[in-house]
C-alpha positions as CSV (number, residue, x, y, z in Angstrom):
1,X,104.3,130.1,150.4
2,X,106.6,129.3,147.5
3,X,105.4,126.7,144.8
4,X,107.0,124.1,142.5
5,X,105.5,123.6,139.8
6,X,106.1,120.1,137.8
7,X,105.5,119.9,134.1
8,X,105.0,116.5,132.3
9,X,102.5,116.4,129.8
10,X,100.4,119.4,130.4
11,X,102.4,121.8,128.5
12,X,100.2,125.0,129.0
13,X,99.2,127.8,131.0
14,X,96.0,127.9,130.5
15,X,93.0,125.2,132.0
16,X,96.2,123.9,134.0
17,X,95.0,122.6,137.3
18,X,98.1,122.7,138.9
19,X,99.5,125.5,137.7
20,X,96.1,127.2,138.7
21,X,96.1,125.9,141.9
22,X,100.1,127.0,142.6
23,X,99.4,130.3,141.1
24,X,96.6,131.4,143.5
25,X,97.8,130.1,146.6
26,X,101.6,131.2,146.1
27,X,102.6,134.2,148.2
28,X,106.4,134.3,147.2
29,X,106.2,132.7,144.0
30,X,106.1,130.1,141.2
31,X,109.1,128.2,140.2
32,X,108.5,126.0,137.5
33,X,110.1,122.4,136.5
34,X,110.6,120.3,133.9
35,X,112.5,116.9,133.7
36,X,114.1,115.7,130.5
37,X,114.2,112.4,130.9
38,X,116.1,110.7,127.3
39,X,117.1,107.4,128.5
40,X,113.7,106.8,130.0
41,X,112.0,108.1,126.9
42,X,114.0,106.3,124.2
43,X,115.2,103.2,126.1
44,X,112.3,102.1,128.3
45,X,109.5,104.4,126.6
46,X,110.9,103.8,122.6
47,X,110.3,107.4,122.0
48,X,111.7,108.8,118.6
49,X,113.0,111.8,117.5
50,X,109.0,113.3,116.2
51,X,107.9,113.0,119.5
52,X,110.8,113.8,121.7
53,X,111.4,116.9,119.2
54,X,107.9,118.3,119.1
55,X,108.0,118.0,123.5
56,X,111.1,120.1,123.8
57,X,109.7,122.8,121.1
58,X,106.7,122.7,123.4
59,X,108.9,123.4,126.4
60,X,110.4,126.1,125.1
61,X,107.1,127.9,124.1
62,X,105.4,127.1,127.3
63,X,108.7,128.6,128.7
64,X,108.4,132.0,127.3
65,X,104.7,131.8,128.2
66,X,106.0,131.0,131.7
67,X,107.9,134.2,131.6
68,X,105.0,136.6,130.5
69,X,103.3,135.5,134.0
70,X,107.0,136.1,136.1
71,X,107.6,132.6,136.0
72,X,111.1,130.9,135.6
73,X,111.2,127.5,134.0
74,X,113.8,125.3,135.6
75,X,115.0,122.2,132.9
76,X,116.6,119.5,134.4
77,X,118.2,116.5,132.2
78,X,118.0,113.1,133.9
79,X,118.4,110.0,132.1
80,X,116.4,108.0,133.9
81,X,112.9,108.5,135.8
82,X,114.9,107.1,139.2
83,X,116.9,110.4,138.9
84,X,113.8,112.8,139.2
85,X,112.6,112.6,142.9
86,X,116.0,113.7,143.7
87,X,116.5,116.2,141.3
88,X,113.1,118.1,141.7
89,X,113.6,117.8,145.8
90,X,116.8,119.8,144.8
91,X,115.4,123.0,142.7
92,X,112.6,122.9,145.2
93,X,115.8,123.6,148.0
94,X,117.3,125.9,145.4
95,X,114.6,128.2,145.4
96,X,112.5,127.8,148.9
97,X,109.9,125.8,148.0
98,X,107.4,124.6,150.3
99,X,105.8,122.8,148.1
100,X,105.1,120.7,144.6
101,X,102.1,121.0,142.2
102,X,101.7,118.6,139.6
103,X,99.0,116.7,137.6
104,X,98.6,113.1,137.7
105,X,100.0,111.0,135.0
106,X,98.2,106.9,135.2
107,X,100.8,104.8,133.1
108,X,102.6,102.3,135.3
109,X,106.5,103.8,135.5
110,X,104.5,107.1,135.6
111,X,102.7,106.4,138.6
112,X,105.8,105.0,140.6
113,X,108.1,107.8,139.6
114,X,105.1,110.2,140.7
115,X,104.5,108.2,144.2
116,X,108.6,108.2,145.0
117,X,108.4,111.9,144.8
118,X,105.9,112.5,147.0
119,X,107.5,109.8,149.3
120,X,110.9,112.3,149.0
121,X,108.8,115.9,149.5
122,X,107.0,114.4,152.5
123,X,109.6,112.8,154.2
124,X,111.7,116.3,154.0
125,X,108.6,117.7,155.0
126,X,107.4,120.2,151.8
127,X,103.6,119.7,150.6
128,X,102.5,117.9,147.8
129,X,99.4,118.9,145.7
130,X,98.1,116.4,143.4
131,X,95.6,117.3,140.6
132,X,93.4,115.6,138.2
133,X,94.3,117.0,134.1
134,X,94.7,114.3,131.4
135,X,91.0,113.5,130.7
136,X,87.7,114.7,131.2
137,X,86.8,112.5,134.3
138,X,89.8,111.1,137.1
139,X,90.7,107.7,135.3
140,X,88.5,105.0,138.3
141,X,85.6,107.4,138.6
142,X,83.4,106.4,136.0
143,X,82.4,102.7,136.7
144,X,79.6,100.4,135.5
145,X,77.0,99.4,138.1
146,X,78.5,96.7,140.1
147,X,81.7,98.6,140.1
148,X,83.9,97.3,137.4
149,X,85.5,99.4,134.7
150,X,84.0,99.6,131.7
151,X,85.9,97.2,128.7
152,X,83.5,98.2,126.5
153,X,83.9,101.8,124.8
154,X,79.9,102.1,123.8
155,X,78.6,102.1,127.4
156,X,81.5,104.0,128.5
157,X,80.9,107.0,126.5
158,X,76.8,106.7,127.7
159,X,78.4,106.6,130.9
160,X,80.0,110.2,130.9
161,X,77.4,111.8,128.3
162,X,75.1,110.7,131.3
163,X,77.2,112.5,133.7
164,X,77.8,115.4,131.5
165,X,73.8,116.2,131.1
166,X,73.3,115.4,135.2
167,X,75.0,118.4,135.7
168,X,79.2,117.2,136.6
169,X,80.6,119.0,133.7
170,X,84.3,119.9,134.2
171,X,85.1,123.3,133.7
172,X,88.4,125.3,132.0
173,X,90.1,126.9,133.5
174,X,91.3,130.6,132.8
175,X,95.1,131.7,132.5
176,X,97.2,130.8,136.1
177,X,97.7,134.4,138.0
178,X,100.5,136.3,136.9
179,X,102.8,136.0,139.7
180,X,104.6,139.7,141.1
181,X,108.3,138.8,140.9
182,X,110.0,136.0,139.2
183,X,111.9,133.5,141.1
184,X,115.2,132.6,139.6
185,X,115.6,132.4,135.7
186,X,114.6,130.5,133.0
187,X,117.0,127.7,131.7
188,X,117.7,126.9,128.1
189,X,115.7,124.2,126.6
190,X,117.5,121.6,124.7
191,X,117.0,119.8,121.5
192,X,116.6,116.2,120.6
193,X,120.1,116.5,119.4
194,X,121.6,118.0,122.5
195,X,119.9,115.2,124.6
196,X,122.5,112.5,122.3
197,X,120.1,109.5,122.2
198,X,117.7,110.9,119.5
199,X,118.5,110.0,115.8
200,X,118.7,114.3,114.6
201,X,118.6,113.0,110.9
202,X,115.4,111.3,111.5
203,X,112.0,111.6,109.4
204,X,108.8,112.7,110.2
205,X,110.3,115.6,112.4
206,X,108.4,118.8,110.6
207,X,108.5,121.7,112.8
208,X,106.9,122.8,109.8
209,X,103.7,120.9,109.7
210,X,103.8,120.9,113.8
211,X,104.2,124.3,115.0
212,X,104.6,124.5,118.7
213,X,102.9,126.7,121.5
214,X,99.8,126.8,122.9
215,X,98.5,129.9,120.8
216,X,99.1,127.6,118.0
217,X,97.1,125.1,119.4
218,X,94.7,127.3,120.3
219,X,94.4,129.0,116.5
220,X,94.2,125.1,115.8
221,X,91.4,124.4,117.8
222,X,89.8,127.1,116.1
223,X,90.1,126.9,112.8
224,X,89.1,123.1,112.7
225,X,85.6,123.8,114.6
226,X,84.7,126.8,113.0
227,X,86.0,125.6,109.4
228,X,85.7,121.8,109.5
229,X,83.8,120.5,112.5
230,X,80.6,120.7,110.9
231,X,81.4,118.4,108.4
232,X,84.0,115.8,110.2
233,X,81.6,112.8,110.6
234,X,81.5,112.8,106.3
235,X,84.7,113.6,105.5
236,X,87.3,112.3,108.9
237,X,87.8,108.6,106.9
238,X,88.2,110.3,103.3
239,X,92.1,109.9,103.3
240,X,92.9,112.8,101.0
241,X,90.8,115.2,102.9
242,X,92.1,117.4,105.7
243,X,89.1,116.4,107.1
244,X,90.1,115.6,111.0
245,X,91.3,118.1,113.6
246,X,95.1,117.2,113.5
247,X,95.5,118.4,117.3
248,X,96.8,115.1,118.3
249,X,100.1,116.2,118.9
250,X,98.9,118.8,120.8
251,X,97.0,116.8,123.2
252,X,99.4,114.2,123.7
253,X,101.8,116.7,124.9
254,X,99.3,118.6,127.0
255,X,99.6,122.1,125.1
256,X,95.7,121.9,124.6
257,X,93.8,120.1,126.8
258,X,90.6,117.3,126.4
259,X,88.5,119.5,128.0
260,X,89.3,122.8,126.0
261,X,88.1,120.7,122.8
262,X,85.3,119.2,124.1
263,X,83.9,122.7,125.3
264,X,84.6,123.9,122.0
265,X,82.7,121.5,120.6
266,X,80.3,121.9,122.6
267,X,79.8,125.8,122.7
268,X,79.7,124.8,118.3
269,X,77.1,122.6,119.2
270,X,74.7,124.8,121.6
271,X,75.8,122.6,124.6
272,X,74.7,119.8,123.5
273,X,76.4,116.1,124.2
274,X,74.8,113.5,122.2
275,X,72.6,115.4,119.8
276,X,72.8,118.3,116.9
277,X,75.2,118.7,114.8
278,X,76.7,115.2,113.7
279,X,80.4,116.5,113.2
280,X,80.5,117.8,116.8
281,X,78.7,114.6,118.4
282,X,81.1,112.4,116.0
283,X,84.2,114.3,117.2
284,X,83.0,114.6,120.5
285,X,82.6,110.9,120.8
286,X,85.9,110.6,119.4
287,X,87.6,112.2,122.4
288,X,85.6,110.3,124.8
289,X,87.8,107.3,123.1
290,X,90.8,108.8,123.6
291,X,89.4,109.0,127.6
292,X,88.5,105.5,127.3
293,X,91.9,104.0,126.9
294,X,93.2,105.8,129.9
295,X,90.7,104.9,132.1
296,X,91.8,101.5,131.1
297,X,95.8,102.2,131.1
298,X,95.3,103.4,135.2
299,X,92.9,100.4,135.9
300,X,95.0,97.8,134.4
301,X,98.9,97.4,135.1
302,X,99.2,94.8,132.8
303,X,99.1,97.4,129.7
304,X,101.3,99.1,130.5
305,X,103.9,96.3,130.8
306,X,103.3,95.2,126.6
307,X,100.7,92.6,127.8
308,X,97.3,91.6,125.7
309,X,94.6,92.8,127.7
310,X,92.6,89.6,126.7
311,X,94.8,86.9,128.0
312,X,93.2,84.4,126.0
313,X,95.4,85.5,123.5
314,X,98.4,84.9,125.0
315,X,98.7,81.6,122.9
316,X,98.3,82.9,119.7
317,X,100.9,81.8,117.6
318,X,102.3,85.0,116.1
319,X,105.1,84.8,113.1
320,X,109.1,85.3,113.6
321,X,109.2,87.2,110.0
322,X,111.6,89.7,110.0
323,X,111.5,90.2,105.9
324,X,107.7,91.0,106.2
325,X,108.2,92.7,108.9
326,X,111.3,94.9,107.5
327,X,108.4,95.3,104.2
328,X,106.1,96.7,106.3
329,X,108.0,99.2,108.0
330,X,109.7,100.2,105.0
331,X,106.3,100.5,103.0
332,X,107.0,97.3,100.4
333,X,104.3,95.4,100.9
334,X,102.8,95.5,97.7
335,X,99.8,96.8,98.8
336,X,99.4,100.5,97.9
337,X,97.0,101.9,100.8
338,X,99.9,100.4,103.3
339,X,102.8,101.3,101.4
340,X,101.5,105.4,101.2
341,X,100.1,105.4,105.1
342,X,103.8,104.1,106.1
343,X,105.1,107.0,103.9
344,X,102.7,109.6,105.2
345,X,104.0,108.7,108.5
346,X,107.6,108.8,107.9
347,X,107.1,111.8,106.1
348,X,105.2,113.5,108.3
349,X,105.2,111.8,112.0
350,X,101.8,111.8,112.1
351,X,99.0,108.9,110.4
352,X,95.1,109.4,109.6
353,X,93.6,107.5,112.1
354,X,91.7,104.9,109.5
355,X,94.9,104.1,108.2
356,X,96.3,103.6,111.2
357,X,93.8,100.5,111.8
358,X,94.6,99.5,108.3
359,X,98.2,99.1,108.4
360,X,97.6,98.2,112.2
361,X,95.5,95.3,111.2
362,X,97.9,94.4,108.1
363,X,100.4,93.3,110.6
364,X,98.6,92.1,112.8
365,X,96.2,89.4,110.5
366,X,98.0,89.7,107.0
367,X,101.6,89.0,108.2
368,X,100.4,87.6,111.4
369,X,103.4,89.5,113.3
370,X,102.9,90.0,117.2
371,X,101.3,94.1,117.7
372,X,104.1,95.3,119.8
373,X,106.3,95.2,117.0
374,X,103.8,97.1,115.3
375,X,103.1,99.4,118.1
376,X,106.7,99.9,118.5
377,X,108.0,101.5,115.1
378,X,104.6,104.0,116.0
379,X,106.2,105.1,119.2
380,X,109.3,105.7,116.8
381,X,108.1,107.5,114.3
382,X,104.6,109.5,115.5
383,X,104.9,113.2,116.6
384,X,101.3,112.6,118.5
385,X,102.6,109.4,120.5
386,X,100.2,109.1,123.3
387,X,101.0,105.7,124.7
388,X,97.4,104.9,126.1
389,X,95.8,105.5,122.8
390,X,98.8,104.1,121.0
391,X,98.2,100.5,122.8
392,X,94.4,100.6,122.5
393,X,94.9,101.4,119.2
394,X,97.2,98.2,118.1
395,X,95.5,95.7,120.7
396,X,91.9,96.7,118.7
397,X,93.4,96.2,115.5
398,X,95.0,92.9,116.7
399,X,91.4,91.7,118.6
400,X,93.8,91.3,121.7
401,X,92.5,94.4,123.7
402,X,89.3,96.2,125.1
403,X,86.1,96.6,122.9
404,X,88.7,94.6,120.2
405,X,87.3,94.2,116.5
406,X,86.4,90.0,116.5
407,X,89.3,87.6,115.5
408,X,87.5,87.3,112.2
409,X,87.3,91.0,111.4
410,X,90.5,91.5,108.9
411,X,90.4,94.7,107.0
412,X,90.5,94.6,103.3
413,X,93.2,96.8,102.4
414,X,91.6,96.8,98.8
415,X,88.3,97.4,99.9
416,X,89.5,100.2,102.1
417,X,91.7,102.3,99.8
418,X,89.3,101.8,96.9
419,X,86.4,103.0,99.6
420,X,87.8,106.0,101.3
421,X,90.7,107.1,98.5
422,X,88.4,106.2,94.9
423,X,90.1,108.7,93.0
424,X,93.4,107.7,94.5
425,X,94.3,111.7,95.2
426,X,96.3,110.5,98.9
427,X,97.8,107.3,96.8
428,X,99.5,109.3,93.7
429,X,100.9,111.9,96.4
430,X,103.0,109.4,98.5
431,X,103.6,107.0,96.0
432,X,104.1,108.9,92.7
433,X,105.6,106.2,91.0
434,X,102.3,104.6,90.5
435,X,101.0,107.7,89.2
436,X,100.6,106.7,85.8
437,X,97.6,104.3,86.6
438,X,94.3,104.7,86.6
439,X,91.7,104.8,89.2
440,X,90.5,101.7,89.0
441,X,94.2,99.9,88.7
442,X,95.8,102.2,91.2
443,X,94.8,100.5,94.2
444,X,96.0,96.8,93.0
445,X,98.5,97.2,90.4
446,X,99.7,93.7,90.3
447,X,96.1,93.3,88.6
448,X,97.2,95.8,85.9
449,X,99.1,95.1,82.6
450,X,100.7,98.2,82.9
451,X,102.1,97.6,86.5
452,X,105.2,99.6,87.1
453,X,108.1,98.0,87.7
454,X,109.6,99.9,90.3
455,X,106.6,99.5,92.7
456,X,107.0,95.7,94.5
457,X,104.1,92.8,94.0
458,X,102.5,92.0,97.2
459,X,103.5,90.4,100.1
460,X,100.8,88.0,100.7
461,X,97.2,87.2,99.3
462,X,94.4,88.5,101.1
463,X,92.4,85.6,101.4
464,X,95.3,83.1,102.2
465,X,96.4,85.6,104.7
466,X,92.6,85.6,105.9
467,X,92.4,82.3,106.3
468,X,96.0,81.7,108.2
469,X,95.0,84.2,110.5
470,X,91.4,82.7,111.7
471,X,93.5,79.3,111.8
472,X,96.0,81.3,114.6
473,X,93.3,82.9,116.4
474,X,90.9,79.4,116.5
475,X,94.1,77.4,117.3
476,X,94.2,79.7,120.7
């Protein structure tokens, strides 16, 4: 037997399930596959250059990692995911497969572009071998009582912990079997550039900051639980502290997986779920969310179409404001905290997760401007785009989605910046022009006398944007 393997977004060798599977049940060898798909990913998906750059750096590692086992990595470019039935039934032809091996992906176009293919494999009669990768438990399998899925992220995560101390702990797996003899050879990987829909001059793409590979990911790993874990819950919200595990690029792309971290932080933890250390529960509980919001992305369609998952709030009366808007994204609002989290993202690709609920929730209640706009310059401009978390991310901030901070929950960007940055160390490195201030003027210079010029007024007051925002959110 001959096996296809299909990689998406489990760019690794190791604790692969499907490559694991294809591996030990081959008899002629491994062929593996992956699909560029750049219309589909910038047009329909609004990938940017971070993320579509750091996936095809990925490829290329995991493609040379491929070849240390005997196994050639096939790259096809199709534009659109319509193309890709088609094209994999064709290397599987090519090189004498009898079957295809791939891990299940849960967003909407995902799904259908998975179920076409294995409508085109069976109907030419090959086998198909599904497997379960992306989070700890198969998205529908962990349920409240009377069946529903859970909308609330609290008993959720009771939910698995419960699980994980009854005994159902998913194990990872080892490094797929080095196959005798390679089948074929190994195609070039392209570039964002080479793929011409990708903007090459764009910012935030730092090969620098985001190495790629899985033995990068792995040293990673390491280095943040035996260096940092111990003290995350304390120091993940202090914004000029490398305080959090910055894998999240590496996740989203599959070159480490969710349950390689969580066994790491458990083995830090003496196996323990919900008790010990308070870094590794707070971390630990921290991936669990990341589970949470795809177990709601394969349970509810609607998400994945740009839809509030509390339809209540379909009448909300969201601002046309292209100036604000145009501020925001071009970090002018006035208010310091948002203006250097919009820099450290176009800088960098990548956004501290606090921040990312502040500037989230800036849009969202300050300027009153609809979240897919918001959640669409993310999918732009983050290396670590993972659209499930990306979604439950904005829809919290905006109180449209599941376990949703209240209507009257708005963020004080003041408050928050003054809280988590009080010596203003993460406001003076992104925006050095207010460096001249002190601590307690840094993080509202319009209160200053000494206010620089250069640096914009804000935007909007807090409290009269406060108070328009309750009046949208009453008036639904």
């Amino acid at each position: 037997m001959r096996a296809l393997v299909w990689f998406r977004g489990d760019l690794r060798v190791r604790d692969n399930p499907a490559l694991h599977e294809a591996c030990s049940a081959a008899t002629r060898g491994v062929v593996g596959v992956f699909v560029a798909c750049p219309r589909q990913w910038h047009d329909a998906h609004e990938w940017g250059m971070p993320k579509a750059d750091f996936v095809l750096r990925s490829v290329a590692a995991l493609s040379e990692e491929l070849k240390g086992r005997e196994i050639a990595l096939r790259v096809v470019v199709e534009d659109w995911f319509e193309g890709v039935p088609g094209a994999l039934l064709s290397v599987a032809r090519e090189h004498e497969c009898d079957a295809v091996y791939f891990n299940n992906e849960y967003e909407l176009n995902e799904r259908r572009r998975d179920e076409a293919v294995e409508g085109v494999f069976e109907d030419e009669g090959l086998g198909v071998r599904r497997f379960h990768d992306l989070a700890v438990y198969p998205p529908g399998s962990v349920r409240t009582g009377e069946g529903r899925v859970y909308t609330v992220f609290s008993p959720f995560k009771r939910a698995c912990k419960a699980r994980w101390k009854d005994g159902d702990q998913p194990e990872t797996l080892p490094i797929a079997r080095a196959q005798n003899e390679m089948v074929g050879r190994a195609d070039p990987v392209p570039t964002g550039a080479d793929l011409g829909v990708f903007d090459a001059e764009a910012p935030g793409v730092r090969a620098d900051l985001w190495k790629a590979g899985e033995a990068h990911a792995g040293s990673r790993l390491r280095a943040f639980v035996e260096g940092r874990l111990r003290e995350y819950r304390d120091r993940r919200d202090a914004f000029a502290l490398n305080g959090t595990s910055t894998l999240s690029p590496y996740l989203a792309a599959g070159v480490v997986s969710v349950r390689q971290c969580l066994h790491a932080a458990l083995d830090a933890n003496q196996g323990r779920v919900d008790s010990g250390e308070k870094g590794a529960v707070t971390w630990i509980d921290e991936l669990l969310w990341r589970d949470f919001y795809k177990h709601l992305t394969a349970a509810m369609p609607r998400l994945s179409r740009g839809e509030n998952m509390k339809a209540e709030y379909d009448r909300v009366a969201w601002r046309d404001a292209e100036g604000d808007l145009a501020a925001w994204r071009e970090a002018r609002t006035g208010y310091p905290i948002v203006d250097a989290a919009m820099r450290q993202l176009h800088q960098t690709g990548w956004m501290h997760n606090r921040l990312r609920m502040v500037v989230a929730m800036f849009l969202t209640k300050h300027l009153l401007i609809h979240w897919r706009r918001g959640e669409e310059h993310f999918c732009r401009t983050l290396v670590d785009l993972d659209y499930a978390s990306n979604n439950g991310g904005w829809q919290w901030s905006a109180s449209t989605g599941a376990d949703a901070a209240p209507y009257f929950r708005i963020m004080n960007p003041i408050s928050q910046s003054r809280r988590y940055d009080p010596e203003g160390r993460f406001l003076r490195k992104f925006l050095p022009e207010l460096s001249t201030l002190d601590d307690t003027d840094l993080h509202a210079p319009w209160e200053s006398a000494r206010a620089p010029e250069a640096y914009p007024g804000p935007i909007v007051d807090h409290a009269a944007a406060r108070a328009r925002a309750l009046g949208a959110f009453k008036a639904d």
